[in-house]
MARBA-788163 format. One line per 3 residues: their letters; for each residue z, y, x of C-alpha. Coordinates in nm, 2 decimals, always signed. Layout:
N
a> Z,Y,X | ...
END
This chain:
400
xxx> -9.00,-17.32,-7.20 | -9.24,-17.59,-7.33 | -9.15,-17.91,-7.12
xxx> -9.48,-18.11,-7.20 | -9.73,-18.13,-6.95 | -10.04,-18.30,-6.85
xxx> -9.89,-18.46,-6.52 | -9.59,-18.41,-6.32 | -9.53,-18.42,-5.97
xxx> -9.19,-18.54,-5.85 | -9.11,-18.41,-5.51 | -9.12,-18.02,-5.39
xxx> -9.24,-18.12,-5.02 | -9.56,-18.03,-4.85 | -9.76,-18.36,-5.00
xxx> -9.63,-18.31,-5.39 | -9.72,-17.92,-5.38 | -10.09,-18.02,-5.24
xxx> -10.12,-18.27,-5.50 | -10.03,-18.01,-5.78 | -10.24,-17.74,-5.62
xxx> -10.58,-17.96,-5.58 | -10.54,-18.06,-5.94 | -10.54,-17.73,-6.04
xxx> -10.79,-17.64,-5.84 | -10.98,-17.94,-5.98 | -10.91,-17.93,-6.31
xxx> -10.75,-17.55,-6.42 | -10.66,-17.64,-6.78 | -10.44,-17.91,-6.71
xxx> -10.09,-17.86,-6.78 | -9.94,-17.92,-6.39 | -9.55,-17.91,-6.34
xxx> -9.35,-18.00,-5.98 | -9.01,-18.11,-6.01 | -8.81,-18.03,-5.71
xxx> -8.39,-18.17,-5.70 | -8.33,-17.92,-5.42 | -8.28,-17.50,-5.51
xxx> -8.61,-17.46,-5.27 | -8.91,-17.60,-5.21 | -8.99,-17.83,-4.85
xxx> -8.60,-17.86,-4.78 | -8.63,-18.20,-4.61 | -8.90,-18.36,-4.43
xxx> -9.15,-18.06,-4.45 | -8.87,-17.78,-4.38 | -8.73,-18.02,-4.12
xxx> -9.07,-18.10,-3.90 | -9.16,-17.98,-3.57 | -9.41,-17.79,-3.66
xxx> -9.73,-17.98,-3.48 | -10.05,-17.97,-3.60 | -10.20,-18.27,-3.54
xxx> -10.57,-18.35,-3.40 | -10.60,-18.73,-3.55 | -10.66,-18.87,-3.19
xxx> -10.38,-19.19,-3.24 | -10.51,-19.32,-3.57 | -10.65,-19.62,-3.63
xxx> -11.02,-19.54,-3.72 | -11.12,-19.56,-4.08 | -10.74,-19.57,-4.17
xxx> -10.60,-19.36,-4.43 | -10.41,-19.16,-4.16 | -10.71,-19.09,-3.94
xxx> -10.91,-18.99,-4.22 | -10.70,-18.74,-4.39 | -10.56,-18.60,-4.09
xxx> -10.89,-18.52,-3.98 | -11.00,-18.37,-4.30 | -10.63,-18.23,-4.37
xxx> -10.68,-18.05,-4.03 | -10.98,-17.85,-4.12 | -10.82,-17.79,-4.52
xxx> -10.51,-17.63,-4.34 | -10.64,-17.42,-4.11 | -10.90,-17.33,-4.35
xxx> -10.56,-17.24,-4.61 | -10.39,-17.11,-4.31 | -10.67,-16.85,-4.27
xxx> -10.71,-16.76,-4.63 | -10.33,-16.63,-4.65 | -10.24,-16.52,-4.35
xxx> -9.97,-16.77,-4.21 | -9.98,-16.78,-3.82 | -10.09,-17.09,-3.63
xxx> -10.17,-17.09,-3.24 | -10.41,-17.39,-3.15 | -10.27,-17.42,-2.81
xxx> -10.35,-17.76,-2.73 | -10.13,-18.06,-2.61 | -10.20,-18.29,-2.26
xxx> -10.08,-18.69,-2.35 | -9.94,-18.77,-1.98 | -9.94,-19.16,-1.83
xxx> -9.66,-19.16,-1.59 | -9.68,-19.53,-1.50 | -9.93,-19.78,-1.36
xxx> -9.97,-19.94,-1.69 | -9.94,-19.64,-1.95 | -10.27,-19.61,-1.81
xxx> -10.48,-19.94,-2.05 | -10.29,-19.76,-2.34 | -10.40,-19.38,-2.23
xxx> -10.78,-19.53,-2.25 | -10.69,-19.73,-2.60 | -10.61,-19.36,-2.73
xxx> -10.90,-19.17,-2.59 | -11.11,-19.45,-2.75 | -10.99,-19.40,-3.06
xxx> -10.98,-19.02,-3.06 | -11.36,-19.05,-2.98 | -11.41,-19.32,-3.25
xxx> -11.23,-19.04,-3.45 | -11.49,-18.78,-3.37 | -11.23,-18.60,-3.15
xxx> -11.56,-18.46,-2.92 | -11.42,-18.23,-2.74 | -11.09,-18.43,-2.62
xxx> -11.08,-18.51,-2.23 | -10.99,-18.70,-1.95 | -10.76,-18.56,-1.67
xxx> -10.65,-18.61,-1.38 | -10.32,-18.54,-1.21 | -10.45,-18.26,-1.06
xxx> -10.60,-18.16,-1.35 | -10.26,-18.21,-1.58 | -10.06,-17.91,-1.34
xxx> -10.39,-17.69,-1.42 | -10.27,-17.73,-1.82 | -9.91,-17.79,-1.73
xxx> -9.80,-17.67,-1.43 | -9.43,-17.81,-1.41 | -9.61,-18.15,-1.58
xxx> -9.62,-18.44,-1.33 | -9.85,-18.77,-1.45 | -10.07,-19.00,-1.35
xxx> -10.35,-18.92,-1.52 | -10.35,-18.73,-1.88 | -10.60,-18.66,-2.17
xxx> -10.64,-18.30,-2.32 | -10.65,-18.27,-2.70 | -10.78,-17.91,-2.75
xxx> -10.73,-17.96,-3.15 | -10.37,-18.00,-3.15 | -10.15,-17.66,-3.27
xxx> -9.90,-17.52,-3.42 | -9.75,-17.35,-3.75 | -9.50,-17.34,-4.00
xxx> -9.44,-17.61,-4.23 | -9.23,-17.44,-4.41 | -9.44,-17.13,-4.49
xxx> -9.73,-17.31,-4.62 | -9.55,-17.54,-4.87 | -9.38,-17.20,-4.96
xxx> -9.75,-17.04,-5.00 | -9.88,-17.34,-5.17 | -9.60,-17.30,-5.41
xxx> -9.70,-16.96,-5.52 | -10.06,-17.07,-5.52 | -9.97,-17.35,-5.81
xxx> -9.77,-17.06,-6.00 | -10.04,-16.81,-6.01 | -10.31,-17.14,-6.11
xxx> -10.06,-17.16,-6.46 | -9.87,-17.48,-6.31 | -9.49,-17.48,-6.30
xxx> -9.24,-17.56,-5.95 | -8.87,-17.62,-6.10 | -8.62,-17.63,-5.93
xxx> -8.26,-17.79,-5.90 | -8.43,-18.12,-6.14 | -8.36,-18.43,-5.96
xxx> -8.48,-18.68,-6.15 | -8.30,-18.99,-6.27 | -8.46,-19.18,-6.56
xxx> -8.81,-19.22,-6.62 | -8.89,-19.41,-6.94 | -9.24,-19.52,-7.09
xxx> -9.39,-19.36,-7.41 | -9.70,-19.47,-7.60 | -9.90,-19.18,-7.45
xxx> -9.74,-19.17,-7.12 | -9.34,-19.08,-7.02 | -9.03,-18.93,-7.06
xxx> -8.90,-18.78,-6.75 | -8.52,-18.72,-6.72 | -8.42,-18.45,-6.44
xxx> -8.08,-18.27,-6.46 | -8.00,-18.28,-6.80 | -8.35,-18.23,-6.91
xxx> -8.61,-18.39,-7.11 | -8.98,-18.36,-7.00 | -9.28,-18.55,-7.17
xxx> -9.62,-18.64,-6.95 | -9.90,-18.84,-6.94 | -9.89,-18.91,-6.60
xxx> -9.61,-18.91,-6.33 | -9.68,-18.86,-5.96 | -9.42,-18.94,-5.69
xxx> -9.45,-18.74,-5.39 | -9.02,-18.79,-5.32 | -9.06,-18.85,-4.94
xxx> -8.69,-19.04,-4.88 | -8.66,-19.15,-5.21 | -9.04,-19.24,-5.30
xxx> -8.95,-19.59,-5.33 | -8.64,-19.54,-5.59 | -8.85,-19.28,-5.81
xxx> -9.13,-19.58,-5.77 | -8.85,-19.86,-5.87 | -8.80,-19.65,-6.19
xxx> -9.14,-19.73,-6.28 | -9.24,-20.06,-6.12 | -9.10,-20.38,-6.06
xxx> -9.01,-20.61,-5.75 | -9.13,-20.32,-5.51 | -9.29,-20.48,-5.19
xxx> -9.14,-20.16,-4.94 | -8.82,-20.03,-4.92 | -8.77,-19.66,-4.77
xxx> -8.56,-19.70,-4.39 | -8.47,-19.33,-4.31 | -8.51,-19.26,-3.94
xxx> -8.29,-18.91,-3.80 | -8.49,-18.75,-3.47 | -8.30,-18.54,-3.28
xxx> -8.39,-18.26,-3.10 | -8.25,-17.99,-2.82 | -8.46,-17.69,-2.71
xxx> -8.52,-17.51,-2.40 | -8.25,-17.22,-2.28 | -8.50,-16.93,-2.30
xxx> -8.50,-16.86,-1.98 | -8.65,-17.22,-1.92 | -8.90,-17.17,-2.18
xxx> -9.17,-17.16,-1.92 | -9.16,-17.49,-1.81 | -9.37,-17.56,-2.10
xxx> -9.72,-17.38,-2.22 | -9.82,-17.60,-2.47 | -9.76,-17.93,-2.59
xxx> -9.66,-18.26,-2.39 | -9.66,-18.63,-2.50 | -9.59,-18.90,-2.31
xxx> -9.86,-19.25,-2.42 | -9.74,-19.41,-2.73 | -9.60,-19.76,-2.75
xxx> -9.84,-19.92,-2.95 | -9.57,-20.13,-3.13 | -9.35,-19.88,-3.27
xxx> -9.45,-19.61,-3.45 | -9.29,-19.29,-3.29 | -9.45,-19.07,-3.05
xxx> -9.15,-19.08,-2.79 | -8.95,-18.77,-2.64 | -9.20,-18.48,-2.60
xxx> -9.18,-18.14,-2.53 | -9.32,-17.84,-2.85 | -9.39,-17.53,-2.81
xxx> -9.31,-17.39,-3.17 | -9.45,-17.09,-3.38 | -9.19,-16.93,-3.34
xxx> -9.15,-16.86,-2.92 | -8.93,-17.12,-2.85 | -8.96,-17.50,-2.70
xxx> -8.83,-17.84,-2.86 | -8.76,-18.14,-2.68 | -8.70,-18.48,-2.87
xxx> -8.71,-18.66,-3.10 | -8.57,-18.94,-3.05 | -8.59,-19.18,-3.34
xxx> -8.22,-19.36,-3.49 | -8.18,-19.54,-3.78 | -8.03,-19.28,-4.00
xxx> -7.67,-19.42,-4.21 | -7.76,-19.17,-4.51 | -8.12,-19.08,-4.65
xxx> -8.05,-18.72,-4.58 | -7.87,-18.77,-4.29 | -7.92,-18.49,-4.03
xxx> -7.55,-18.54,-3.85 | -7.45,-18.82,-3.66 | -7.19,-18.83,-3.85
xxx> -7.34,-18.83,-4.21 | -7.28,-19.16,-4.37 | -7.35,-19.31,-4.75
xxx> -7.29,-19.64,-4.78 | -7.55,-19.73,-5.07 | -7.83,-19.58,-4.83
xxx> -7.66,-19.81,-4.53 | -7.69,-20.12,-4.80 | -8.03,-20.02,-4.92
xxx> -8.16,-20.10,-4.59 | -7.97,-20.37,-4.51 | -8.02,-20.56,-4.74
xxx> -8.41,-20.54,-4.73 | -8.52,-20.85,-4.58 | -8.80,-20.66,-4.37
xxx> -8.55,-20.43,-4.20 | -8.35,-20.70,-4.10 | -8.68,-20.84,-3.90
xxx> -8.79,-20.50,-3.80 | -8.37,-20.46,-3.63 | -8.44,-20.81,-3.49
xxx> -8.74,-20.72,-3.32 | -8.62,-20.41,-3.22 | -8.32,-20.42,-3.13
xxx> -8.39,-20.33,-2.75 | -8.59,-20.01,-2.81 | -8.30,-19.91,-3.10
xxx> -8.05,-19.97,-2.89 | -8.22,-19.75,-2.61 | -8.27,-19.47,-2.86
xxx> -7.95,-19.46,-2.96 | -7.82,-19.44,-2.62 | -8.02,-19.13,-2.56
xxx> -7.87,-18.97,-2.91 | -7.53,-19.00,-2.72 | -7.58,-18.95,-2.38
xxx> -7.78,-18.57,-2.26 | -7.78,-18.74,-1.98 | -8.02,-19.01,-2.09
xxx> -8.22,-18.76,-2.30 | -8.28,-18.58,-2.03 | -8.39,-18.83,-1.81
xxx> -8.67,-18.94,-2.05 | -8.78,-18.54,-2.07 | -8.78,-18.59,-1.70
xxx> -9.06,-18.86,-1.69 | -9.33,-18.54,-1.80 | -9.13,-18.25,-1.66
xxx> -8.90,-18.34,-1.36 | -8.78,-17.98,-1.32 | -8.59,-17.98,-1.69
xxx> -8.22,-18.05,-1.59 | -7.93,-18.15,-1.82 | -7.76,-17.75,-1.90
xxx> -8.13,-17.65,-1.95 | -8.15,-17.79,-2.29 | -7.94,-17.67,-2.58
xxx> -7.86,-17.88,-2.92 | -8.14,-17.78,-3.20 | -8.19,-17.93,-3.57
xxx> -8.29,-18.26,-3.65 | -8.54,-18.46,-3.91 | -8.54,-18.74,-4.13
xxx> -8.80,-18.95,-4.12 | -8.93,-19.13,-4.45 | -9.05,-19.48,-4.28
xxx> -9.17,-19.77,-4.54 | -9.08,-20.10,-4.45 | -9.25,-20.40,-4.62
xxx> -9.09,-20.71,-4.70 | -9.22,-20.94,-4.35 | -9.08,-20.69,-4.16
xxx> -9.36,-20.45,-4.10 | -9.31,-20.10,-4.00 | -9.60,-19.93,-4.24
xxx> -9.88,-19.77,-3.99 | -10.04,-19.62,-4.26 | -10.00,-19.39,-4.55
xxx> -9.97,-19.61,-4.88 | -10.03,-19.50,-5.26 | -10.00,-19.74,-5.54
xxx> -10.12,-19.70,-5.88 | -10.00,-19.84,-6.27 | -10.01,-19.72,-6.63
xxx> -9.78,-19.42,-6.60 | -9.74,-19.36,-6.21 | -9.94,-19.31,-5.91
xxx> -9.66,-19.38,-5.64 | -9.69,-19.17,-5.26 | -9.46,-19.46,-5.11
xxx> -9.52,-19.41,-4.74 | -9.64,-19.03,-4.59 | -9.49,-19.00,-4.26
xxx> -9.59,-18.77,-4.00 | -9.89,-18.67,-3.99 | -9.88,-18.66,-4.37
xxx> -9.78,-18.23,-4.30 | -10.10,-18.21,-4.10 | -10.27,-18.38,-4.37
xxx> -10.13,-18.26,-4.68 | -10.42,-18.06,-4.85 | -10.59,-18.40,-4.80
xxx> -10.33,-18.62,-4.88 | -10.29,-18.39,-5.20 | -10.67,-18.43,-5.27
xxx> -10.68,-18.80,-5.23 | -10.40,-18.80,-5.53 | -10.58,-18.55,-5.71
xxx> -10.88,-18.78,-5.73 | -10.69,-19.08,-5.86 | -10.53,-18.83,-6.11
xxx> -10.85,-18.69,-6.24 | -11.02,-18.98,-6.29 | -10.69,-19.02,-6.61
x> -10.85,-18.73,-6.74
END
């Protein structure tokens, strides 16, 4: 088959098949391939997330994160709708269950206001069991938005989509050399030649070495972070109805242990968030030493392990120890004991780290001749995809 195109996508997850599918949308005649190194589509971070569909109400307002979220929101449910893949917007209560959660619980109902989040609420304690009736908390906020669905089964859809527009998903082409041209770039994936005009890298854990191939003295560096989960025993499935979150802390950018009711029936607890020793590293025991010195070595992680090294050093605890897992699921729900909770999967996360030391709080793109560069689409980027994918589109089209 002819392997010349217009643009090609570099990454088979949730963000690199909405790119592919809003250019088509956009622009139908263009020539639109996605080259994916795994045998399926949304394998890692997509295949691998929790499933949440989330309202916007944490973002900074005006940020890249709160603005696609919020528009990605709508653009999924509206794709959700439009073929058929399940959702349930069940709702989630955020639970302050000390004195001084409570300043942060009123910084996050700001902000989901500020985000046009009308409809969230205030709760009190009382208020929390009427939600959650095995949920014990100060004082809450209900986020009526927030939902469910399949990550999975909409990059899957999406991936049909691009196929029936005329564009191309190829599998099993990791790619490995990317070399300029006159008119644009030679792509080298798995043995295999392809010429484009443009390159765009959506590769989630490897975004910033697919961006290296293309640009020079990189200012972020890619620090995978493994959260683990367990789920309910099924017969302790109704401990939770929705979704519970304890308050963020506003220095790190993880959500803490929570508890997910998932499409699919059952209930997650976790994550927890560990520096992961390989980029794909879903075991506790998966290990690659050039992913270990990638990060390492990066002057920024080094400050971010520095700073951190308490709140790591608690998370890690809790990967060993149910006992300490537990005890944190216990802070929202004091009934969940230790044997209630079985051993479930686990997720990668893609985290950008810059070179000062700063944990990237928002989604960053970068631009140059050849390449338009995803290098830092953490969660909510599955939320936002279709507006992520969009935002890409735009800087695409405007090469055409």
């Amino acid at each position: 088959m002819d392997n010349n195109f217009d643009c090609l996508i570099v990454g088979g997850g949730i963000v690199g098949l909405a790119t592919a599918l809003n250019i088509l949308e956009s622009k139908p005649e263009l020539n639109v391939a996605v080259l994916e190194k795994e045998d399926r589509v949304a394998k890692h971070q997509t295949g691998n997330n929790s499933g949440v569909i989330h309202s916007g109400v944490y973002y900074k307002p005006g940020s890249l994160k709160a603005l696609n979220c919020i528009r990605g929101y709508e653009m999924l449910l509206d794709f959700a709708n439009k073929h058929n893949i399940p959702y349930d917007l069940c709702g989630k209560v955020i639970v302050a269950t000390h004195a001084e959660e409570l300043p942060l619980l009123e910084n996050v109902y700001k902000r989901g206001i500020e985000n046009g989040l009308t409809k969230i609420r205030k709760i009190t304690a009382e208020e929390i069991r009427g939600y959650e009736p095995h949920c014990t908390g100060l004082a809450g906020i209900h986020v009526p938005y927030t939902g469910i669905i399949d990550y999975g089964r909409v990059a899957e859809v999406i991936g049909e989509q691009i196929e029936l527009k005329g564009g191309r998903v190829i599998l099993n082409a990791k790619v490995d050399a990317i070399n300029p041209k006159n008119d644009g770039a030679e792509v080298h994936a798995a043995g295999k030649t392809y010429t484009t005009k443009l390159v765009v890298n959506c590769a989630g854990l490897f975004s910033d070495r697919i961006a290296g191939l293309t640009e020079k003295n990189l200012d972020v560096r890619i620090v995978p972070f493994r959260g683990e989960y367990y789920e309910l025993r099924e017969d302790k499935r109704y401990l939770v109805k929705s979704l519970i979150y304890p308050v963020p802390d506003p220095n790190f950018p993880f959500l803490g242990v929570h508890f997910t009711k998932m499409i699919g029936g059952g209930v997650e607890a976790g994550p927890n968030a560990v520096f992961a020793f390989k980029r794909e590293g879903y075991k506790k025991s998966d290990v690659k030493l050039s992913d270990v010195w990638d990060s390492i070595s990066w002057p920024g992680f080094r400050k971010v392990a520095l700073k951190y090294w308490k709140t790591g050093l608690g998370e890690y605890y809790r990967s060993f120890s149910k006992a300490a897992f537990t005890k944190a699921l216990q802070k929202l729900v004091p009934e969940v004991q230790e044997n209630d909770l079985v051993p479930a999967g686990a997720g990668v996360r893609a985290q950008a780290c810059d070179r000062t030391g700063g944990l990237l709080d928002d989604f960053k793109i970068t631009e140059n001749e050849i390449a338009i560069n995803v290098l830092n689409a953490p969660s909510p980027a599955a939320t936002s995809s279709l507006s992520i994918g969009k935002t890409v589109s735009e800087l695409v089209l405007k090469r055409f």
